[in-house]
mmJSON file of the N, C-alpha and C atoms, coordinates in Angstrom:
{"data_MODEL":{"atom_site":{
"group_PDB":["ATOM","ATOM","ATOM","ATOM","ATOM","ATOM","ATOM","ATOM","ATOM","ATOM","ATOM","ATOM","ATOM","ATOM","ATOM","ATOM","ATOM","ATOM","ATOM","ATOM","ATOM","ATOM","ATOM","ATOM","ATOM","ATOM","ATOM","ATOM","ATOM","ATOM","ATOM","ATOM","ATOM","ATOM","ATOM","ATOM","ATOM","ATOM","ATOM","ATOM","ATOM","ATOM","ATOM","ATOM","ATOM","ATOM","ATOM","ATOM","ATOM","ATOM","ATOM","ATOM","ATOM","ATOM","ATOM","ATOM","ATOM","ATOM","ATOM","ATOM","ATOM","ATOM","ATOM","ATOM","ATOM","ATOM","ATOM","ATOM","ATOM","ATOM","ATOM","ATOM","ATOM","ATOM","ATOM","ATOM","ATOM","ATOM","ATOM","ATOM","ATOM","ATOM","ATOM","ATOM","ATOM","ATOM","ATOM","ATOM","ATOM","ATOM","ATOM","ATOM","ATOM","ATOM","ATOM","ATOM","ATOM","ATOM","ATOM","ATOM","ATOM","ATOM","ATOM","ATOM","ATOM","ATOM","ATOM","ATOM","ATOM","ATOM","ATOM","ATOM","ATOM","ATOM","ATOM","ATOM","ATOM","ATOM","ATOM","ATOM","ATOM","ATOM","ATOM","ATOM","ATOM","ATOM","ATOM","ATOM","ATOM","ATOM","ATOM","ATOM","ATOM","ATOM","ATOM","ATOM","ATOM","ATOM","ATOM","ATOM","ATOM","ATOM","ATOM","ATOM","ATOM","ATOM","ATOM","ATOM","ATOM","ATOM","ATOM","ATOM","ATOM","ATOM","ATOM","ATOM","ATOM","ATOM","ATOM","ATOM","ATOM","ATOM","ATOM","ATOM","ATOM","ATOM","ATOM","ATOM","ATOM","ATOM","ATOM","ATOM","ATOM","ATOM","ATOM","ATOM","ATOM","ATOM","ATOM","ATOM","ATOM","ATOM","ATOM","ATOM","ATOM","ATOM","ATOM","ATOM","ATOM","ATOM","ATOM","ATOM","ATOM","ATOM","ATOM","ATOM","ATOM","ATOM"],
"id":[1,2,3,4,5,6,7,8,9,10,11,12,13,14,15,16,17,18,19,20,21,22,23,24,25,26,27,28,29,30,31,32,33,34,35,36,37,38,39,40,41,42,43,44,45,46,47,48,49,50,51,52,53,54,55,56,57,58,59,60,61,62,63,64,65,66,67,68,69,70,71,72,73,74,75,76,77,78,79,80,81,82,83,84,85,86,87,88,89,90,91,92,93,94,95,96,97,98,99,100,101,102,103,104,105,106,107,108,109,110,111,112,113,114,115,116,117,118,119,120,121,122,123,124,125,126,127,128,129,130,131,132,133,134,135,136,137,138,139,140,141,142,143,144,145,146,147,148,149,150,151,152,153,154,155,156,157,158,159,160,161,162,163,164,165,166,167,168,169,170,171,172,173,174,175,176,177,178,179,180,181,182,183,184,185,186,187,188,189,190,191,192,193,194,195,196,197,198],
"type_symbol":["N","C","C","N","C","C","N","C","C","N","C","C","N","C","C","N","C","C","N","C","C","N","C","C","N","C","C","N","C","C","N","C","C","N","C","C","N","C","C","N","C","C","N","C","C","N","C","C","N","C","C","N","C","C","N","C","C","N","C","C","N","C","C","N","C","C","N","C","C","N","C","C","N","C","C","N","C","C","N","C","C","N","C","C","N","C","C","N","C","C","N","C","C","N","C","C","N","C","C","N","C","C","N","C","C","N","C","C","N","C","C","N","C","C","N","C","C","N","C","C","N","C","C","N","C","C","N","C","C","N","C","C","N","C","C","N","C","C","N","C","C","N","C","C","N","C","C","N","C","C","N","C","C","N","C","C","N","C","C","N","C","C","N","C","C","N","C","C","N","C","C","N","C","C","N","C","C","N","C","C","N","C","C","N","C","C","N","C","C","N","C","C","N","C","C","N","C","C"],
"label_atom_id":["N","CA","C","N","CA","C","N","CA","C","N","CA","C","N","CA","C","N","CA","C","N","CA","C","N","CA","C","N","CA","C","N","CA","C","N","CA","C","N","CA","C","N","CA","C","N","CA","C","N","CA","C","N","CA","C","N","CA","C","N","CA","C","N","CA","C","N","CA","C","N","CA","C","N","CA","C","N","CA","C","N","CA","C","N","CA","C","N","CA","C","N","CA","C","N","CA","C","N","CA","C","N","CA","C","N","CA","C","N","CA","C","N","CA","C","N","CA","C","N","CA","C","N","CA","C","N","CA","C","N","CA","C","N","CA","C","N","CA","C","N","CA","C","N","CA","C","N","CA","C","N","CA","C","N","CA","C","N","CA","C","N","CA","C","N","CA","C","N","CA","C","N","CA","C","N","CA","C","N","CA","C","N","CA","C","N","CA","C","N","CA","C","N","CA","C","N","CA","C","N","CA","C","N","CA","C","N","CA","C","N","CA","C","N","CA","C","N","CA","C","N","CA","C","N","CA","C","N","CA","C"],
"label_alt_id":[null,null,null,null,null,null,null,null,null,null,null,null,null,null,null,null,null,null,null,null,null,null,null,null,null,null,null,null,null,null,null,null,null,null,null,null,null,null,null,null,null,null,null,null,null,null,null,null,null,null,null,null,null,null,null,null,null,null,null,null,null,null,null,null,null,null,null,null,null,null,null,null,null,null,null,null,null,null,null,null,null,null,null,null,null,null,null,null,null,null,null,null,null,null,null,null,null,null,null,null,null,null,null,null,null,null,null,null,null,null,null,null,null,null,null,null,null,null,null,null,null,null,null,null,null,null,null,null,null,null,null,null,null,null,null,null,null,null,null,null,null,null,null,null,null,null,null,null,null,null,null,null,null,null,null,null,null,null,null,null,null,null,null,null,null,null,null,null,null,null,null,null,null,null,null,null,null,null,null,null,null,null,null,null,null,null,null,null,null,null,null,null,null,null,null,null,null,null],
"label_comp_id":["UNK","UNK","UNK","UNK","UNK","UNK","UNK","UNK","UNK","UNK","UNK","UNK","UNK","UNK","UNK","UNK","UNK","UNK","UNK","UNK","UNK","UNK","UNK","UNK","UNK","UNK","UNK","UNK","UNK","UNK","UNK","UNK","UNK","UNK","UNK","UNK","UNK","UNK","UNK","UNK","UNK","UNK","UNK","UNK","UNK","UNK","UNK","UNK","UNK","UNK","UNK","UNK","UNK","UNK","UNK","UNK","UNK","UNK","UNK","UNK","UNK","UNK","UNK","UNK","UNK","UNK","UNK","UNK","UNK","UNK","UNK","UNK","UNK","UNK","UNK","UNK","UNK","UNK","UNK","UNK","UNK","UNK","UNK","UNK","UNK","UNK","UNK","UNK","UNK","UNK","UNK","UNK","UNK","UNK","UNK","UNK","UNK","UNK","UNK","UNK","UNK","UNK","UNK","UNK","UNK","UNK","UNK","UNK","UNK","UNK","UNK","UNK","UNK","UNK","UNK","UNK","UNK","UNK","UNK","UNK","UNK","UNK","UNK","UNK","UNK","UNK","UNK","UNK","UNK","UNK","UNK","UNK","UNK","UNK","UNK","UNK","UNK","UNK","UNK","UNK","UNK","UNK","UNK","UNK","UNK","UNK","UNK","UNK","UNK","UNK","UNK","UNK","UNK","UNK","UNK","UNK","UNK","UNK","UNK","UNK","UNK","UNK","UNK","UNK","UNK","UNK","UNK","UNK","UNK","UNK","UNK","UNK","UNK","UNK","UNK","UNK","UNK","UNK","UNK","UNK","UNK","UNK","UNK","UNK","UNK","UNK","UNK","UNK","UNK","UNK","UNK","UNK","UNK","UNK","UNK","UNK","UNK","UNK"],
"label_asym_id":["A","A","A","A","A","A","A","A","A","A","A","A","A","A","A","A","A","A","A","A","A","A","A","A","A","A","A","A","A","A","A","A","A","A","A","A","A","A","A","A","A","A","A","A","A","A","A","A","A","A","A","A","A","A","A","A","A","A","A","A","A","A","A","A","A","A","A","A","A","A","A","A","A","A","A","A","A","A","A","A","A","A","A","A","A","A","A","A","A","A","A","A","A","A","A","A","A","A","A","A","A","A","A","A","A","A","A","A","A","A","A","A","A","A","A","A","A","A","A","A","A","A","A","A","A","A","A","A","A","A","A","A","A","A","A","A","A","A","A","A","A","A","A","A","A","A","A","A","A","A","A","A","A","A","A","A","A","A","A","A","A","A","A","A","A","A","A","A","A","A","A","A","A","A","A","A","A","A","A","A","A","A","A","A","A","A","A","A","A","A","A","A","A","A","A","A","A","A"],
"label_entity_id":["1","1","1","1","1","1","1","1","1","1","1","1","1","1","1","1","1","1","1","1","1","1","1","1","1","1","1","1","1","1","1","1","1","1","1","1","1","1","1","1","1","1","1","1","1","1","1","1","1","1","1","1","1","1","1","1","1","1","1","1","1","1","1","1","1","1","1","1","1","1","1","1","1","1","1","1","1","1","1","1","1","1","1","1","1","1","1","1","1","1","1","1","1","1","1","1","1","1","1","1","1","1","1","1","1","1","1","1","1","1","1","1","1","1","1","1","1","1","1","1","1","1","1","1","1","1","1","1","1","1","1","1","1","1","1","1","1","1","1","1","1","1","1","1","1","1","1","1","1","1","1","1","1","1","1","1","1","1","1","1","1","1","1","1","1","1","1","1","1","1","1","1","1","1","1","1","1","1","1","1","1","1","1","1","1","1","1","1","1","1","1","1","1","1","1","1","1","1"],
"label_seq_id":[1,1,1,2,2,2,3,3,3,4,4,4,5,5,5,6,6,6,7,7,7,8,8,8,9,9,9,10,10,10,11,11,11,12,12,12,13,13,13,14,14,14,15,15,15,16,16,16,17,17,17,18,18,18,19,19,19,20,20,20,21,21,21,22,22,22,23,23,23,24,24,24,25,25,25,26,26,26,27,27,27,28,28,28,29,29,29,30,30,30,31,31,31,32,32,32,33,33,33,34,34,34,35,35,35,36,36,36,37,37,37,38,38,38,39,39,39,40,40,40,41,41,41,42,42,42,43,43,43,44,44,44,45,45,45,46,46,46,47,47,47,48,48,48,49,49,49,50,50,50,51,51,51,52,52,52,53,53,53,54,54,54,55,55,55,56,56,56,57,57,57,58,58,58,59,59,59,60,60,60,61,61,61,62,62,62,63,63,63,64,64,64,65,65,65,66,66,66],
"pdbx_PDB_ins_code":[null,null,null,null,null,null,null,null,null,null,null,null,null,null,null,null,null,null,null,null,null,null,null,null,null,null,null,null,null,null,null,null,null,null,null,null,null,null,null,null,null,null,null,null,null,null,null,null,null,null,null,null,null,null,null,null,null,null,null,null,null,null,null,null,null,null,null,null,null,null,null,null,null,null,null,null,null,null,null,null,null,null,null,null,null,null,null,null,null,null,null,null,null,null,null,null,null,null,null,null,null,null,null,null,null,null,null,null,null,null,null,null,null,null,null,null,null,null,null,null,null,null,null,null,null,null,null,null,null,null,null,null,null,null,null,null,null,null,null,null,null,null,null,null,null,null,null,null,null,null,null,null,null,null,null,null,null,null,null,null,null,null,null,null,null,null,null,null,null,null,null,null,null,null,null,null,null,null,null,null,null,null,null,null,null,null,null,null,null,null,null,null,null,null,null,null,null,null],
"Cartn_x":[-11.379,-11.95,-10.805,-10.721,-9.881,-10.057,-9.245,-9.209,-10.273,-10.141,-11.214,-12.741,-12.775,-14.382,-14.748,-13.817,-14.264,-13.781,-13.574,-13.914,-14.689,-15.375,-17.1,-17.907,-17.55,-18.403,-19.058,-17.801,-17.543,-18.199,-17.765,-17.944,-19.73,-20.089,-21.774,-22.633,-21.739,-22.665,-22.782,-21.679,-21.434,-22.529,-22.631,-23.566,-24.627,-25.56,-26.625,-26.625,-25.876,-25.984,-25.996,-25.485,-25.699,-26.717,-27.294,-28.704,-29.575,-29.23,-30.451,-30.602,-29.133,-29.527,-29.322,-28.716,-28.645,-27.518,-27.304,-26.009,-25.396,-24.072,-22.775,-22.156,-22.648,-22.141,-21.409,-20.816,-20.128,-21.002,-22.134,-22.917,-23.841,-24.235,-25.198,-24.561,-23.129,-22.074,-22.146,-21.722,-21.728,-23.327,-24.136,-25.488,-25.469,-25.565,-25.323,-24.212,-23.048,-21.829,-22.515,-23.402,-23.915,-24.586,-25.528,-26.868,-26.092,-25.336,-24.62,-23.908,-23.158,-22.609,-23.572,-24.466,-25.282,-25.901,-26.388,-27.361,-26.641,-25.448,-24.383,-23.287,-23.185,-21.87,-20.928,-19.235,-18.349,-18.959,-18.952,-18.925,-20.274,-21.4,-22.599,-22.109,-21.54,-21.339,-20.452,-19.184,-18.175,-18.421,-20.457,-20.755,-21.469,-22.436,-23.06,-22.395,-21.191,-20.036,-19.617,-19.14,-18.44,-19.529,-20.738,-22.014,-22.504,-22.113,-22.741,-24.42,-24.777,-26.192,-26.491,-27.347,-27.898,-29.296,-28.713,-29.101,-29.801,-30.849,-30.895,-31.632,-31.529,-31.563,-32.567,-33.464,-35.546,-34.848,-34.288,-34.03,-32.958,-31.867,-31.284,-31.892,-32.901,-33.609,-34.898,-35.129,-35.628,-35.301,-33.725,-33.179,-32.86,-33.449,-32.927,-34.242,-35.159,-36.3,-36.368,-35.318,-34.558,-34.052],
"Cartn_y":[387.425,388.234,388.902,389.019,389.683,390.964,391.699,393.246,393.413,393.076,393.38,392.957,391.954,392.013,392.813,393.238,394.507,395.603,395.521,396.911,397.154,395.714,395.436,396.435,395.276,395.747,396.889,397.621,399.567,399.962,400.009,400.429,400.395,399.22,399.032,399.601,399.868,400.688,402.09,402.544,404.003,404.687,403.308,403.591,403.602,402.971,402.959,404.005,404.834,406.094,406.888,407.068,408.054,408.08,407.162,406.331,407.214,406.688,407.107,408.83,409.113,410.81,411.03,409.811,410.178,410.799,411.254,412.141,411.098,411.218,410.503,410.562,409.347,409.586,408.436,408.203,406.74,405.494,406.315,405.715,404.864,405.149,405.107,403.527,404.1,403.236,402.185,402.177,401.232,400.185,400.558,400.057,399.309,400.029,399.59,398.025,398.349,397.212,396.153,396.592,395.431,394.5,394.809,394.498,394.113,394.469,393.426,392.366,392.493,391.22,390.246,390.467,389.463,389.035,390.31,389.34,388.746,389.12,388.991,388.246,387.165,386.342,387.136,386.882,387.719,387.622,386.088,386.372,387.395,387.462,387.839,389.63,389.775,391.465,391.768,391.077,391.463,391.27,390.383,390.925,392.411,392.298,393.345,394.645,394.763,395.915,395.908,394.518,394.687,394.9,394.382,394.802,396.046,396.822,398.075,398.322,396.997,396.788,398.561,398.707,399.935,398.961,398.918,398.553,400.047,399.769,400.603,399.55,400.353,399.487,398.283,399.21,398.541,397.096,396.892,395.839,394.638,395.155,394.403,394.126,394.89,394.251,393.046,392.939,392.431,390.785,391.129,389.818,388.774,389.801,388.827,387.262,387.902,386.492,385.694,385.631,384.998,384.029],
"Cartn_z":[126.109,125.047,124.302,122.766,122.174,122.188,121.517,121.502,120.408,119.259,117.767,119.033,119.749,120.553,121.066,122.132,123.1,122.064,121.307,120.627,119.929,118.863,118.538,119.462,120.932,121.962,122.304,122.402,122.382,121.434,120.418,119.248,119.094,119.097,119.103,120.376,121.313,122.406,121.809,121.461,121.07,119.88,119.237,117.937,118.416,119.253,120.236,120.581,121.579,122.021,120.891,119.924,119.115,118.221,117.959,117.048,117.79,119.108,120.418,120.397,120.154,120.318,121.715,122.579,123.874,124.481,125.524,126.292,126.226,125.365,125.983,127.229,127.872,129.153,129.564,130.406,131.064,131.175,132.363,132.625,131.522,130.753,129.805,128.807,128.516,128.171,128.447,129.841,130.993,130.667,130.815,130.91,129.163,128.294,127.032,126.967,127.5,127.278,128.089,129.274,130.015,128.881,128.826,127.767,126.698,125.817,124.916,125.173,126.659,126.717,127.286,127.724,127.877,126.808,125.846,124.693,123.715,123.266,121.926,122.548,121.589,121.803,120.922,121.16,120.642,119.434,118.465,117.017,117.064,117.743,116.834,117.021,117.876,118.059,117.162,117.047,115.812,114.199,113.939,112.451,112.973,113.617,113.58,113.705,114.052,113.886,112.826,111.671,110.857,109.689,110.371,108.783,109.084,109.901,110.611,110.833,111.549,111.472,113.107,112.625,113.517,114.753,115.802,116.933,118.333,118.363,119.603,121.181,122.109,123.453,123.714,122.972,122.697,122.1,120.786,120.195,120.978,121.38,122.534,123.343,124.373,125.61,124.269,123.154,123.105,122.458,122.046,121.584,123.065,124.016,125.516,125.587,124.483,124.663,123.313,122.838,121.703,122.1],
"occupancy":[1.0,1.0,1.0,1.0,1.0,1.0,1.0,1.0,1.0,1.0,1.0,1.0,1.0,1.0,1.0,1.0,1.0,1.0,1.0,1.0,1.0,1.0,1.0,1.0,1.0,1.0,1.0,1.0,1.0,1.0,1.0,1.0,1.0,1.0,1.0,1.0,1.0,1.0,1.0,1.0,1.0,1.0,1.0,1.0,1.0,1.0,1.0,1.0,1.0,1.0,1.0,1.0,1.0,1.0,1.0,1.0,1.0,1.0,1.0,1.0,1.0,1.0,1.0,1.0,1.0,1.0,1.0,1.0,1.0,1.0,1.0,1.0,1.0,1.0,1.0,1.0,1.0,1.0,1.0,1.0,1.0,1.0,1.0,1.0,1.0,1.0,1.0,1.0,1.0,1.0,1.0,1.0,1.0,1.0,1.0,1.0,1.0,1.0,1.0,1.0,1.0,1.0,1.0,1.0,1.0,1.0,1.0,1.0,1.0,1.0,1.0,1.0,1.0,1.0,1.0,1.0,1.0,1.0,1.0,1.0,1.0,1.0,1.0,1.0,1.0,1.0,1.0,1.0,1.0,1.0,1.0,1.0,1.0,1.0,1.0,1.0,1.0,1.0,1.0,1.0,1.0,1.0,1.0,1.0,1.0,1.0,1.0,1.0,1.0,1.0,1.0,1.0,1.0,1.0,1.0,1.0,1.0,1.0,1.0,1.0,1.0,1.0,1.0,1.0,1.0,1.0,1.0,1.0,1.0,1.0,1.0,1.0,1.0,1.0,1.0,1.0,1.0,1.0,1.0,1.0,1.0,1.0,1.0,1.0,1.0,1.0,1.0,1.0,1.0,1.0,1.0,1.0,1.0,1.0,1.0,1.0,1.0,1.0],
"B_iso_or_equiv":[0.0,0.0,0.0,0.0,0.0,0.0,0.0,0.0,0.0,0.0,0.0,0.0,0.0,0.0,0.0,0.0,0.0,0.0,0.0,0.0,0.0,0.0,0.0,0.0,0.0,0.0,0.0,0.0,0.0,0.0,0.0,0.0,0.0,0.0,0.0,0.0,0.0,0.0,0.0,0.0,0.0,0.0,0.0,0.0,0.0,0.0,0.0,0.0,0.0,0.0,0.0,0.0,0.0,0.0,0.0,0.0,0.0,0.0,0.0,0.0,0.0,0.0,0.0,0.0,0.0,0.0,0.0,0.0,0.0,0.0,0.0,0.0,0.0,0.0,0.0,0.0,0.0,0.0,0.0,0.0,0.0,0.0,0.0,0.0,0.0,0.0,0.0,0.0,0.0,0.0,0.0,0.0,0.0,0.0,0.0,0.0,0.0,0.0,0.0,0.0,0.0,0.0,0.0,0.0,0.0,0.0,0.0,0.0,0.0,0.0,0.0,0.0,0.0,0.0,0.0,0.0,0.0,0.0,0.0,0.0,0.0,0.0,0.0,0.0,0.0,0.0,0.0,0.0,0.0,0.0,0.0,0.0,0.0,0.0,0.0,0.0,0.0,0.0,0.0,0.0,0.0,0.0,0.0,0.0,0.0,0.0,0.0,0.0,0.0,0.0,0.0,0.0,0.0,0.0,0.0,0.0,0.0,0.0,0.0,0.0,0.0,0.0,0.0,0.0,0.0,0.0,0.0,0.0,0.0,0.0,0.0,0.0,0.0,0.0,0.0,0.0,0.0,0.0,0.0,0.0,0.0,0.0,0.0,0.0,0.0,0.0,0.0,0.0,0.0,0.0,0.0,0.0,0.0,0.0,0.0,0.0,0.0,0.0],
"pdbx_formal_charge":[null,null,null,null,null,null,null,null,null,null,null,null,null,null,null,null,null,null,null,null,null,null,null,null,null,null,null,null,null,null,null,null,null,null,null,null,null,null,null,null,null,null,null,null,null,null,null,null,null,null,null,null,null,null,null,null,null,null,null,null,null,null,null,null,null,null,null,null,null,null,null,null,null,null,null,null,null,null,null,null,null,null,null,null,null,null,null,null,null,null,null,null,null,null,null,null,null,null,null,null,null,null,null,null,null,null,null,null,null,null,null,null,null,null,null,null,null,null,null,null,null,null,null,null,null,null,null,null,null,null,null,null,null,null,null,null,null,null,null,null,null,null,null,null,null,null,null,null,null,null,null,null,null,null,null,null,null,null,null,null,null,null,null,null,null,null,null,null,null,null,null,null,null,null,null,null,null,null,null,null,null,null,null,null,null,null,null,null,null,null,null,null,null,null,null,null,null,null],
"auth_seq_id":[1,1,1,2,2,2,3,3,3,4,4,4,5,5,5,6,6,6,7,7,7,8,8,8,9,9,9,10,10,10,11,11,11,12,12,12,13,13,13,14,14,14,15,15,15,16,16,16,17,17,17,18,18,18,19,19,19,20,20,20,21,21,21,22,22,22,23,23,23,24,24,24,25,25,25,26,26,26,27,27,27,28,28,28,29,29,29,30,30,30,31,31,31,32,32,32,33,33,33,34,34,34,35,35,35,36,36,36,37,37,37,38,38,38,39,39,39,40,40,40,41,41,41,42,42,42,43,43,43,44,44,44,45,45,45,46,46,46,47,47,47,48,48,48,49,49,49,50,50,50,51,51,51,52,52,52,53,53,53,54,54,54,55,55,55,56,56,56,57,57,57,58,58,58,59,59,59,60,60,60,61,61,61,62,62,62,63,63,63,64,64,64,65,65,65,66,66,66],
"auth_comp_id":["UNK","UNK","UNK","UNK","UNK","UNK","UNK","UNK","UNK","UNK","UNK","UNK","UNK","UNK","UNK","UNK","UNK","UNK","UNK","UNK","UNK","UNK","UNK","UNK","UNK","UNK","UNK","UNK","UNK","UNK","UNK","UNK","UNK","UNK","UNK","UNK","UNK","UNK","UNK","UNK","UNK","UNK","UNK","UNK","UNK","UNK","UNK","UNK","UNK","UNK","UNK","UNK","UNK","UNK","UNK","UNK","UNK","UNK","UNK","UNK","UNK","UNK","UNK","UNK","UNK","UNK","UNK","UNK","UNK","UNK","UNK","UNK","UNK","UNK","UNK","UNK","UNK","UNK","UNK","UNK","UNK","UNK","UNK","UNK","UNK","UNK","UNK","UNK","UNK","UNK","UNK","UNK","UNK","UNK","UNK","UNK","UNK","UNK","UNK","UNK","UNK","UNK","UNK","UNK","UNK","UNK","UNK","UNK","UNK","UNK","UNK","UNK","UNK","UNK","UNK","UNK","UNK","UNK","UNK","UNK","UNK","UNK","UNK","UNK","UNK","UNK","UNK","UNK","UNK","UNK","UNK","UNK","UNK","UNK","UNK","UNK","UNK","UNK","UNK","UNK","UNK","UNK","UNK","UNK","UNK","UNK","UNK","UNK","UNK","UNK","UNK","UNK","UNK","UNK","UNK","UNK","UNK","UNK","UNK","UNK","UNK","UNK","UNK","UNK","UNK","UNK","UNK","UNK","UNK","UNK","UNK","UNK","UNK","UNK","UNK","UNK","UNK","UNK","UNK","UNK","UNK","UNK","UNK","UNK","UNK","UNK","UNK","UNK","UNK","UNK","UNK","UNK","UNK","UNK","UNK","UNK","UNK","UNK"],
"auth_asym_id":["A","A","A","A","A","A","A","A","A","A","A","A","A","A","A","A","A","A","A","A","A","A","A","A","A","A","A","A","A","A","A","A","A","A","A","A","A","A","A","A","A","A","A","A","A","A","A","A","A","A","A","A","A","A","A","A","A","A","A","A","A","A","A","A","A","A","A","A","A","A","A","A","A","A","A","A","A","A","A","A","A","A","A","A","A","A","A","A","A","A","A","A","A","A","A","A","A","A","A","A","A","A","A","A","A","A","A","A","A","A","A","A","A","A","A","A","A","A","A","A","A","A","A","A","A","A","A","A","A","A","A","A","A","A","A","A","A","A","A","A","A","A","A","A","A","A","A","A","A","A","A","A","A","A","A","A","A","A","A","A","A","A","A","A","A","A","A","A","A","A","A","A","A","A","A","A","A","A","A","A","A","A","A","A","A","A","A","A","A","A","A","A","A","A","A","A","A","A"],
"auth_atom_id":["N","CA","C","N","CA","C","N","CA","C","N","CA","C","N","CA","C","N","CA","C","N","CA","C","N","CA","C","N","CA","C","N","CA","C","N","CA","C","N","CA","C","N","CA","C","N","CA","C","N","CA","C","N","CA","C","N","CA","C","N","CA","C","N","CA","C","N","CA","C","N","CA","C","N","CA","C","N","CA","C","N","CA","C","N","CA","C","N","CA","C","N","CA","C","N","CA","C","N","CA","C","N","CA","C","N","CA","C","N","CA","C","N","CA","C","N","CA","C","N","CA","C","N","CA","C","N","CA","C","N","CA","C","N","CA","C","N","CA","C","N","CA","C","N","CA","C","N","CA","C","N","CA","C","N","CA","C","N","CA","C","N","CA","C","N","CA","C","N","CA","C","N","CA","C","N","CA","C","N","CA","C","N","CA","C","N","CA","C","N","CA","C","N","CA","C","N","CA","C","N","CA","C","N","CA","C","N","CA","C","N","CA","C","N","CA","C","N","CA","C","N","CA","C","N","CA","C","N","CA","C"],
"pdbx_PDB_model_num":[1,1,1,1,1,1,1,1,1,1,1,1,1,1,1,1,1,1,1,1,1,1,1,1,1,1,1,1,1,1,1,1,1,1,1,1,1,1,1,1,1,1,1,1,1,1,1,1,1,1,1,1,1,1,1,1,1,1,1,1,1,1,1,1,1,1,1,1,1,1,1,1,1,1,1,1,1,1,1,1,1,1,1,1,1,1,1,1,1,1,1,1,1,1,1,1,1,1,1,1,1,1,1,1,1,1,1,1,1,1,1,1,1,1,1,1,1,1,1,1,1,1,1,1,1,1,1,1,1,1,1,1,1,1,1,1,1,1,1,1,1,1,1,1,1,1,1,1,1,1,1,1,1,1,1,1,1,1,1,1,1,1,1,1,1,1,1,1,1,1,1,1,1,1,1,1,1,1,1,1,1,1,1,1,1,1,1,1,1,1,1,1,1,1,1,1,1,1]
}}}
């Protein structure tokens, strides 16, 4: 994985948590980075960072039946 991915990666969990209004926490993080790397291949996470599409958890757990 490149650096610009895992920082998509980051970057789009962080926006999740803050969309969400939820406690920044590790944990939460953690759970978020899971769930993207499973649902998002590098390219699809590095548009949705670079188009600044607004994602929350509901919509990821639901691109998993995509």
């Amino acid at each position: 994985m490149t650096h610009q991915s895992s920082r998509a990666y980051a970057c789009v969990a962080y926006r999740i948590m803050e969309y969400e209004g939820q406690e920044m926490s590790e944990e939460y993080l953690s759970i978020l980075m899971e769930m993207l790397y499973d649902f998002y291949t590098e390219s699809e996470i590095k548009k949705v960072y670079l188009d600044n599409v607004r994602l929350d958890s509901y919509e990821t757990m639901l691109r998993n039946g995509e």
